[in-house]
C-alpha positions as CSV (number, residue, x, y, z in Angstrom):
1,X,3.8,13.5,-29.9
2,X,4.6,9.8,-31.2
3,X,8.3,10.5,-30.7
4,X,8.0,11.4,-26.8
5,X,9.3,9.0,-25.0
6,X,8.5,8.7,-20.7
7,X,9.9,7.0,-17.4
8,X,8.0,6.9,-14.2
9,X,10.1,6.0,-11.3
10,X,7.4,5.1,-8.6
11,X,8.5,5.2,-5.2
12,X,6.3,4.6,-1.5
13,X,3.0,2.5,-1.4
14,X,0.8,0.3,-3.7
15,X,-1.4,3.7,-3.7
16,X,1.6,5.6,-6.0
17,X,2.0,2.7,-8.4
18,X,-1.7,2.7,-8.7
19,X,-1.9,6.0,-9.7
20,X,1.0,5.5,-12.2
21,X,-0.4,3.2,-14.2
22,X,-2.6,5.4,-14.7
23,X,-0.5,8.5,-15.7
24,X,1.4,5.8,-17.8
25,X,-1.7,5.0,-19.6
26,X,-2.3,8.6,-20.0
27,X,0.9,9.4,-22.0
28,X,0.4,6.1,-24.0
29,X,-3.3,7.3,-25.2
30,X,-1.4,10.5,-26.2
31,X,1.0,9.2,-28.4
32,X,4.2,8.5,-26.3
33,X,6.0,5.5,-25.1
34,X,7.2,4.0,-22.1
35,X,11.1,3.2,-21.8
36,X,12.8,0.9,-19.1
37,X,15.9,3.2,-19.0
38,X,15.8,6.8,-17.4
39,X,18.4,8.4,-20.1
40,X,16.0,7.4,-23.4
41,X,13.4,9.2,-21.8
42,X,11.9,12.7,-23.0
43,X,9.8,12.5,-20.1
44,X,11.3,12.0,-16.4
45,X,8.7,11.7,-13.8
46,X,9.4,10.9,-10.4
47,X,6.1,9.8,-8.0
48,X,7.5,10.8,-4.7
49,X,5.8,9.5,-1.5
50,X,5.5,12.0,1.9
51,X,4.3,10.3,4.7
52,X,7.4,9.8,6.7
53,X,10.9,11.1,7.0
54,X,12.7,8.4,5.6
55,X,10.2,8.3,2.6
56,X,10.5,12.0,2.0
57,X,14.2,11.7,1.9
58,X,14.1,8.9,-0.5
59,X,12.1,10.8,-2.7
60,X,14.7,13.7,-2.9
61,X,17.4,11.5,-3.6
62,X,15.8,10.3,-6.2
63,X,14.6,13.5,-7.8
64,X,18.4,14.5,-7.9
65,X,19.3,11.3,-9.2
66,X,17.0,12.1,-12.2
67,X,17.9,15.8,-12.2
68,X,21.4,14.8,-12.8
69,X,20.8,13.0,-16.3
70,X,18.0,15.5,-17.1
71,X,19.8,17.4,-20.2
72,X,19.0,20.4,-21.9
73,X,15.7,18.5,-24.0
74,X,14.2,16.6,-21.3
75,X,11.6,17.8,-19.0
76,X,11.7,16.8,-15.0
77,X,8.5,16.1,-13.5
78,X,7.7,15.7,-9.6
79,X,4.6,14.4,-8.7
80,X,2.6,12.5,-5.9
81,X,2.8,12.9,-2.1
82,X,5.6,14.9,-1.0
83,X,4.8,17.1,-4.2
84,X,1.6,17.5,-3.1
85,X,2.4,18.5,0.4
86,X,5.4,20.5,0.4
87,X,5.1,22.4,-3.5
88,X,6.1,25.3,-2.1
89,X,9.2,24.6,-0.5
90,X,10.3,22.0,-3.1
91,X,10.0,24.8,-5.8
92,X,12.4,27.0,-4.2
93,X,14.8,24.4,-3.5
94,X,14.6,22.7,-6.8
95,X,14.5,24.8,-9.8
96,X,16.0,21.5,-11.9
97,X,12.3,20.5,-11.7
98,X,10.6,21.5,-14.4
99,X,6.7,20.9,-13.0
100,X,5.1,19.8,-9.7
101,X,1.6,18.1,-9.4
102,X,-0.3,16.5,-6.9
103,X,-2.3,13.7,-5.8
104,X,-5.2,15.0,-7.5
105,X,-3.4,16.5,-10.9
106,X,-3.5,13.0,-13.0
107,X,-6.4,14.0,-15.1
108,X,-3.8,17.1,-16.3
109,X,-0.5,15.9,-16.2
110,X,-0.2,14.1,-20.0
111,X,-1.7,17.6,-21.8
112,X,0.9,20.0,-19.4
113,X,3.6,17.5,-20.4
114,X,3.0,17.5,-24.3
115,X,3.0,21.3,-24.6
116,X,5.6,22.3,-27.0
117,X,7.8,25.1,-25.5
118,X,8.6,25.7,-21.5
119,X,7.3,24.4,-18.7
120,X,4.5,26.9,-17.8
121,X,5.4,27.2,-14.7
122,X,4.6,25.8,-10.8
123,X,2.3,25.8,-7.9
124,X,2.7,28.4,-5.8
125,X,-0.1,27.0,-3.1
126,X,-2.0,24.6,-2.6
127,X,-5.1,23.7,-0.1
128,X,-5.3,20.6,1.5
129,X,-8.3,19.8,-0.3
130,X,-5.8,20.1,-3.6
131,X,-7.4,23.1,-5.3
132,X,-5.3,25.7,-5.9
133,X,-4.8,29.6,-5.8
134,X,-2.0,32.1,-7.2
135,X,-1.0,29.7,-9.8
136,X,-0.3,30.1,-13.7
137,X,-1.7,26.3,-14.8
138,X,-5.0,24.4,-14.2
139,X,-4.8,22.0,-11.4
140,X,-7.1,19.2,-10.6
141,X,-9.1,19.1,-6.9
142,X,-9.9,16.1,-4.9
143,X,-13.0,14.6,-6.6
144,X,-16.3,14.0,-5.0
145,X,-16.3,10.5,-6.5
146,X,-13.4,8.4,-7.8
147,X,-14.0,6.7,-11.4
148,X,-12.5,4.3,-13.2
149,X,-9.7,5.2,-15.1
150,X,-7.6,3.2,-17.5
151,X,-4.5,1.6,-16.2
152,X,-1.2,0.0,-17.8
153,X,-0.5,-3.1,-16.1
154,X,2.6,-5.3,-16.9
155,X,2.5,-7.8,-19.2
156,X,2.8,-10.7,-17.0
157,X,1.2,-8.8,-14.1
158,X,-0.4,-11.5,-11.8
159,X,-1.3,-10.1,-8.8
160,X,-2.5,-6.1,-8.6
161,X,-4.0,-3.7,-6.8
162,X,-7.8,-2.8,-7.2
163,X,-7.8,0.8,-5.3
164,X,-11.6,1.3,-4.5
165,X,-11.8,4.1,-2.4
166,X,-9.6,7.6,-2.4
167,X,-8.8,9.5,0.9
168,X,-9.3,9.7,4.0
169,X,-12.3,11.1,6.4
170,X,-10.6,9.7,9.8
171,X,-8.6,12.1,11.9
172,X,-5.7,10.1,13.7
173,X,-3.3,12.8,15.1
174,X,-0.1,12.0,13.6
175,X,-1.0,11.3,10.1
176,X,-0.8,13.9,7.2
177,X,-3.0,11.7,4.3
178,X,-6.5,13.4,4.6
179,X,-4.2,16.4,4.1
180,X,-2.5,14.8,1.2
181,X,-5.4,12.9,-0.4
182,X,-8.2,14.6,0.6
183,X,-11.5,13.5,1.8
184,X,-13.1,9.8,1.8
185,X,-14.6,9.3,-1.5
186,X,-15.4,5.4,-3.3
187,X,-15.4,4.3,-6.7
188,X,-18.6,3.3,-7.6
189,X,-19.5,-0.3,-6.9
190,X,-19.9,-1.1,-11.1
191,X,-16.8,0.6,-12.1
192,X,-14.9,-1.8,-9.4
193,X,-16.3,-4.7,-10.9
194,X,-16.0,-3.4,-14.5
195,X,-12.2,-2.6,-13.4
196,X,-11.3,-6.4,-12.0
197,X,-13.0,-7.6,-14.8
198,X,-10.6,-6.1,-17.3
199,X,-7.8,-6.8,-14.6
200,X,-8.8,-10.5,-14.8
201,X,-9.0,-10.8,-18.9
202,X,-4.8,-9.0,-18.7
203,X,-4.2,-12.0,-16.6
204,X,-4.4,-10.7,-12.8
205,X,-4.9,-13.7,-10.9
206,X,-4.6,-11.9,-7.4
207,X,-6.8,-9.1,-6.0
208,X,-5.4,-7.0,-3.4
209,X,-8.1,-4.7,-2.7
210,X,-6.7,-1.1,-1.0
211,X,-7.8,2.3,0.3
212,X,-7.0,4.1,3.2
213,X,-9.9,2.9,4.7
214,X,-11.1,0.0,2.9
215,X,-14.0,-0.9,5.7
216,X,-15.8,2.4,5.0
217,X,-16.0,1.6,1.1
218,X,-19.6,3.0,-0.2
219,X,-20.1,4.7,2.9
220,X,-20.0,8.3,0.8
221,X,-22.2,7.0,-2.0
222,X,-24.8,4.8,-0.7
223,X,-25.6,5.9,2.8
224,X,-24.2,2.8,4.2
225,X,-20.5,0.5,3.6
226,X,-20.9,-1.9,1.2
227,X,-17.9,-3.9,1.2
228,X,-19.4,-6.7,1.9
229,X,-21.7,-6.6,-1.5
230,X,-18.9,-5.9,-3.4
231,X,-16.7,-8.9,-2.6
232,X,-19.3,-11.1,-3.4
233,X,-19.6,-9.3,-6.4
234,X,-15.7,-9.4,-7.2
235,X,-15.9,-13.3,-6.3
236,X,-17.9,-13.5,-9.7
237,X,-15.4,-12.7,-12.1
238,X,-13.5,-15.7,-13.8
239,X,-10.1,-15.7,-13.8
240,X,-9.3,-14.3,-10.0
241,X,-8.3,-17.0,-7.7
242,X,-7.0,-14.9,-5.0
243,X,-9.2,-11.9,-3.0
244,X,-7.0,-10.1,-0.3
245,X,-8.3,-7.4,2.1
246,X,-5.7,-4.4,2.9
247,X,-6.1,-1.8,5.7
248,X,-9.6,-2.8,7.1
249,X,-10.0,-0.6,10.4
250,X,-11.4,-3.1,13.2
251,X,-14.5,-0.7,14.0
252,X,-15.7,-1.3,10.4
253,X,-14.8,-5.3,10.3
254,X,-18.7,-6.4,10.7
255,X,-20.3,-10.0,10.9
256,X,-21.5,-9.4,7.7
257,X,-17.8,-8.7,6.3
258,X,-16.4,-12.0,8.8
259,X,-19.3,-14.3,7.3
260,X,-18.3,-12.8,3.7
261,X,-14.9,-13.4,4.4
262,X,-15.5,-17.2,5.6
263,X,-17.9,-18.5,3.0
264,X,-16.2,-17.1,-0.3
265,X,-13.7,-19.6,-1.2
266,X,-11.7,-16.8,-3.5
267,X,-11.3,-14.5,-0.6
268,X,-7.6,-15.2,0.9
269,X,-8.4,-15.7,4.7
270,X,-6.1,-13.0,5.3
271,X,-6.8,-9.6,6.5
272,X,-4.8,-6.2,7.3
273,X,-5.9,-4.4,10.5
274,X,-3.6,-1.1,11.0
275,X,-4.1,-0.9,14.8
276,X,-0.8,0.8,15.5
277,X,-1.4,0.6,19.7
278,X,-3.3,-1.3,22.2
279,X,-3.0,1.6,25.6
280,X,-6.4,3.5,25.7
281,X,-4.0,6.0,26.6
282,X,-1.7,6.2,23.5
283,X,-5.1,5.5,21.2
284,X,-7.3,8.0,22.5
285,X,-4.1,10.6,22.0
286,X,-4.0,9.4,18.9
287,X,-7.6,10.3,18.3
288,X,-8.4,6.5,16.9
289,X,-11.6,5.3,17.2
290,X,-10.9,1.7,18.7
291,X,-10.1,1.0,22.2
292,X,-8.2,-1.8,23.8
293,X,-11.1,-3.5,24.3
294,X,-12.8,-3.4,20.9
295,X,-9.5,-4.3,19.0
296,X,-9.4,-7.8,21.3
297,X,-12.7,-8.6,20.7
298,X,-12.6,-7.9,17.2
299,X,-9.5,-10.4,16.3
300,X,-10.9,-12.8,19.0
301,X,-14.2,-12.8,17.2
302,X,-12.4,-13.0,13.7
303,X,-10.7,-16.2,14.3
304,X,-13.7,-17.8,15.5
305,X,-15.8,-17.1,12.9
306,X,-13.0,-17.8,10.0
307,X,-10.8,-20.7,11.5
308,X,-7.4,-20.4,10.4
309,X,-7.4,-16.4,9.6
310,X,-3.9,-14.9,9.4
311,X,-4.0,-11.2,10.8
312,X,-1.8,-8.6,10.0
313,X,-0.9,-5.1,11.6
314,X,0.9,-2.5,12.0
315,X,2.4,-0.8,15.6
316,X,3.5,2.5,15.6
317,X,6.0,3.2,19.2
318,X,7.4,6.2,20.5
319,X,4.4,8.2,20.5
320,X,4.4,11.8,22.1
321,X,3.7,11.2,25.8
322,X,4.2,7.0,25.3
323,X,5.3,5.9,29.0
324,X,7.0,2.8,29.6
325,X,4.2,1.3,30.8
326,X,2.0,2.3,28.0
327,X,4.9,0.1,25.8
328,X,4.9,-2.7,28.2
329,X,1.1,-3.2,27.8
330,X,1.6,-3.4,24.0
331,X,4.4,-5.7,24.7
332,X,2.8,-8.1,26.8
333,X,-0.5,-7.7,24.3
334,X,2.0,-8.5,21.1
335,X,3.5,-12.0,23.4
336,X,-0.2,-13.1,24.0
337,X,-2.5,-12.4,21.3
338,X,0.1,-14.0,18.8
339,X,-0.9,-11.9,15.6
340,X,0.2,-13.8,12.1
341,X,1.9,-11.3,10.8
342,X,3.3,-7.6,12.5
343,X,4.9,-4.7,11.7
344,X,6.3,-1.8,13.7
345,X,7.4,1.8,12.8
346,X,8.7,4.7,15.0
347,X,6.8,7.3,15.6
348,X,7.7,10.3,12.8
349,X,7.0,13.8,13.7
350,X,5.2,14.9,10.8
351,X,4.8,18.7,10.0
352,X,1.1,19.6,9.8
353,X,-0.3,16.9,12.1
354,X,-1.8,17.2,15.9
355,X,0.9,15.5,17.3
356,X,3.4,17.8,15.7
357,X,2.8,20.2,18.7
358,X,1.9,17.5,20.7
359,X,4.4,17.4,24.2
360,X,6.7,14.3,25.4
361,X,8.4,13.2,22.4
362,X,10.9,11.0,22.9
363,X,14.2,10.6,21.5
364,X,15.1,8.7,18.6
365,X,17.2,6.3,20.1
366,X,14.5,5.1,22.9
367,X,11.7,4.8,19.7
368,X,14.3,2.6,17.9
369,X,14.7,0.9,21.0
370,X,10.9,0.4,22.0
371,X,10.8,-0.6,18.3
372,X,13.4,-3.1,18.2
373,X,12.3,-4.9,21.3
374,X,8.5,-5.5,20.0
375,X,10.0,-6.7,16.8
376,X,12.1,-9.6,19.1
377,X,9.1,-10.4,20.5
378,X,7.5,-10.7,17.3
379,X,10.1,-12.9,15.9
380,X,9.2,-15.3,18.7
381,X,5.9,-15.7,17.8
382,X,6.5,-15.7,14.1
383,X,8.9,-18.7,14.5
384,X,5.8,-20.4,17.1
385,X,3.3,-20.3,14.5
386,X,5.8,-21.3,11.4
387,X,6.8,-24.1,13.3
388,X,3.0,-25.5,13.4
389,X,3.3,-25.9,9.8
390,X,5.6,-28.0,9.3
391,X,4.0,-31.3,7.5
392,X,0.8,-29.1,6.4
393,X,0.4,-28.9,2.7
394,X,-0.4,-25.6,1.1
395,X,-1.6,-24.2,-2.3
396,X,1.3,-22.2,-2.9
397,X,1.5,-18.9,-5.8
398,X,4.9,-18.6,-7.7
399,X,6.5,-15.6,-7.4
400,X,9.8,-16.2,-8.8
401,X,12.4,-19.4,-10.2
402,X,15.4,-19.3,-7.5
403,X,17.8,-21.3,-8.9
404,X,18.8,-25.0,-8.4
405,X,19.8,-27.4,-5.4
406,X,22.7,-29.4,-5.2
407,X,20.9,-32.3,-6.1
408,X,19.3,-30.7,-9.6
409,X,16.2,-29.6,-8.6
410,X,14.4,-26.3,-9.4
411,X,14.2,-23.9,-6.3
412,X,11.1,-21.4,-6.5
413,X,9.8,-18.5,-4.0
414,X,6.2,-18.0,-3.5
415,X,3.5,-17.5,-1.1
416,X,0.6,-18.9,0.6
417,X,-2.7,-16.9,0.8
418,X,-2.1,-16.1,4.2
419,X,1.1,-14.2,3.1
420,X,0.9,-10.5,0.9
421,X,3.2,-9.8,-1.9
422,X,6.4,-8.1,-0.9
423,X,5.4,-7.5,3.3
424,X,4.9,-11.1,4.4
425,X,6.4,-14.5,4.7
426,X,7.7,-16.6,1.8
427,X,7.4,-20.3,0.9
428,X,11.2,-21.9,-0.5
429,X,10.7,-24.9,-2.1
430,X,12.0,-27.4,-4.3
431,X,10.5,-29.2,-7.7
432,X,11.6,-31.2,-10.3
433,X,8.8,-29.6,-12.5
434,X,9.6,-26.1,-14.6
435,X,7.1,-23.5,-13.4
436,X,6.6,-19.7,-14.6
437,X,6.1,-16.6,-12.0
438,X,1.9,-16.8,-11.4
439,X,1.5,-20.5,-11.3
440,X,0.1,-22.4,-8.2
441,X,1.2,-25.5,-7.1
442,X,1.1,-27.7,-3.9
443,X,3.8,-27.5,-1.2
444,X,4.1,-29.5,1.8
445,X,6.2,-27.8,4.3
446,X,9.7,-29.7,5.8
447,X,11.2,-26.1,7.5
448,X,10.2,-23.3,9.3
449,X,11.9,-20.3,10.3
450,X,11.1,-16.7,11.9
451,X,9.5,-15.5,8.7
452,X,10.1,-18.1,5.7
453,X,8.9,-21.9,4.9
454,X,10.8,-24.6,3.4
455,X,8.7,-27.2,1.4
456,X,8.7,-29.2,-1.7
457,X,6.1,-29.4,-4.4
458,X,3.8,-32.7,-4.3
């Protein structure tokens, strides 16, 4: 087993690469090692992602891409997502794939891969629950609870992801993860802690904390959420300086959470709301449990209670039966309430979901268009609230060395805490000090643009 050597090519959300550091520390507890490069590897696995058509598409092309330096010795391995969701159909059209898992399959993957001989075959089909019927191999089923599991994390790592809650119990009409991932389920509130402790002693300086739902965390296990109690709990642990909350629904953002969120100094005053519409109309369509109403009132009540808050979202335009007014009212609501930072995606007709069958889709072209003209919008605002920085001086977190200016000083990219790695704005700025990736430092902003900062360390 010592000789097998493994690549992972992750691919989709902080979820996947989650879940492969922990495959990856799987295979390294049995004996084989990890390789950079695709052709030394015994072992290819791709961890594909299903949750939209361009994702699912990426994941193909990149399950050929590994099938074509596969050789005779190697085996192929397709995992996560779109594994998950469409086995079937991806075994029939794919017989260069050796084995398919899912979402729920981790626990099995490293014994499958080190038997000697054949792949023992793949999933015929598979409930949305992830147990399985008509097959020829064990497979794993969405657990009740989700533990703590070993992880590999990069040496060098700095900021990571502390996943704290699996699946999904909410019901919105054109999303296929409770399918996927399976029901709500937490990690239990000592194995969190016992987690970010170990991430903190590898050198993790940055919490993001995720789950699909990360306001309804301990809901399954102790009768009542108990986000709140675990922050406080996760503020404890030397060694993290950042806390950053990821997809908080605004139903389950409480006072207790806003007063958490205010008085812990390590908690980034930051926080993800995925409200993808503000028409009652298009919401209650897309069976989500906020209204217009309650979504205002929550971020109005958020940045009075933690001055200075930066709010993200997400918009999703285009949906089935989306008039033009509907999109007008989310336009005029993006222009006023002037949220930090925004993204916006096209509605995807996924196979599986309500709105699937749902009537009044529209075509491409006016969703791209609806999409594009709430992202100009957005740009407006972005560069309204960049602007106000300029002179304010900021605790800034290194993410990489950029070079040099003309004048011979270091150029460096990082971010503020209002600002997530790899979706948000980025702080360039000039110093005359070497600095390493994971260091923070003070920058007073000179520039602002749309989505970027221009400073200089003081």
């Amino acid at each position: 087993m010592s000789s097998k050597t493994f690549y992972i090519d992750t691919l989709g959300c902080q979820k996947n690469e989650y879940d492969s550091q922990i495959l990856g520390a799987d295979l390294m507890k049995a004996g084989c090692r990890a390789v950079m490069n695709p052709e030394e590897a015994d072992i290819l696995i791709v961890n594909t992602c299903g949750f939209i058509d361009a994702a699912k598409m990426e994941s193909i092309e990149h399950i050929f891409d590994m099938a074509r330096i596969k050789g005779e010795n190697k085996k192929l391995v397709v995992t996560g997502c779109l594994s998950q969701r469409f086995h079937k159909e991806l075994s029939d059209e794919m017989p260069e794939v050796d084995l398919f898992f899912g979402v729920n399959d981790y626990d099995d993957i490293a014994a499958e891969l080190l038997e000697d001989g054949p792949a023992s075959g793949k999933v015929e089909e598979t409930a949305t629950d992830g147990a399985t019927e008509n097959r020829d191999k064990v497979r794993g089923s969405a657990e009740k609870v989700l533990h703590y599991k070993d992880r590999i994390i990069p040496k060098g790592t700095y900021s990571s992801v502390l996943k704290i809650a699996e699946g999904c119990n909410n019901t919105c009409s054109f999303c296929a993860i409770p399918a996927i991932r399976g029901p709500f389920r937490s990690k239990p509130m000592e194995e969190c802690i016992r987690e970010a402790e170990q991430m903190a002693a590898d050198g993790v300086e940055e919490l993001v904390i995720i789950a699909q739902d990360t306001s309804q965390y301990g809901i399954d296990l102790y009768g009542e959420v108990r986000l709140p109690q675990l922050l406080r709990e996760l503020c404890k642990i030397d060694g993290i300086r950042w806390i950053r909350l990821m997809y908080v629904y605004d139903e389950g953002i409480t006072d207790e959470l806003m007063d958490v969120i205010a008085s812990e100094p390590k908690i980034c005053k930051y926080i993800d709301i995925p409200i993808q519409h503000i028409s009652d109309h298009v919401l209650t369509m897309m069976r989500r449990r906020s209204d217009k109403a309650s979504i205002i009132r929550t971020i109005n009540k958020l940045r009075e209670k933690v001055p200075g808050i930066h709010i993200r979202t997400t918009l999703l335009v285009g949906f089935p039966g989306e008039t033009p007014e509907d999109h007008q009212e989310l336009l005029e609501f993006v222009k006023e309430a002037k949220i930090d930072r925004l993204g916006v995606f096209s509605f995807s007709d996924e196979e599986g979901t309500l709105a699937h069958s749902m009537p009044g889709k529209l075509e491409q072209e006016e969703k791209d268009a609806r999409r594009d003209e709430i992202m100009e919008a957005q740009q407006e605002v972005s560069l309204e609230l960049n602007q106000k920085k300029v002179g304010m001086t900021y605790e800034v977190l290194i993410d990489e060395a950029a070079g040099q200016t003309d004048d011979g000083d270091l150029l460096y990219i990082g971010r503020t805490q209002y600002d997530g790695p790899e979706i948000d704005d980025e702080v360039e700025f000039c110093s005359s000090r070497e600095h390493q990736p994971g260091e923070f430092v003070r920058v007073v902003i000179d520039e602002a643009g749309e989505y970027d900062l221009l400073g200089r360390e003081i």
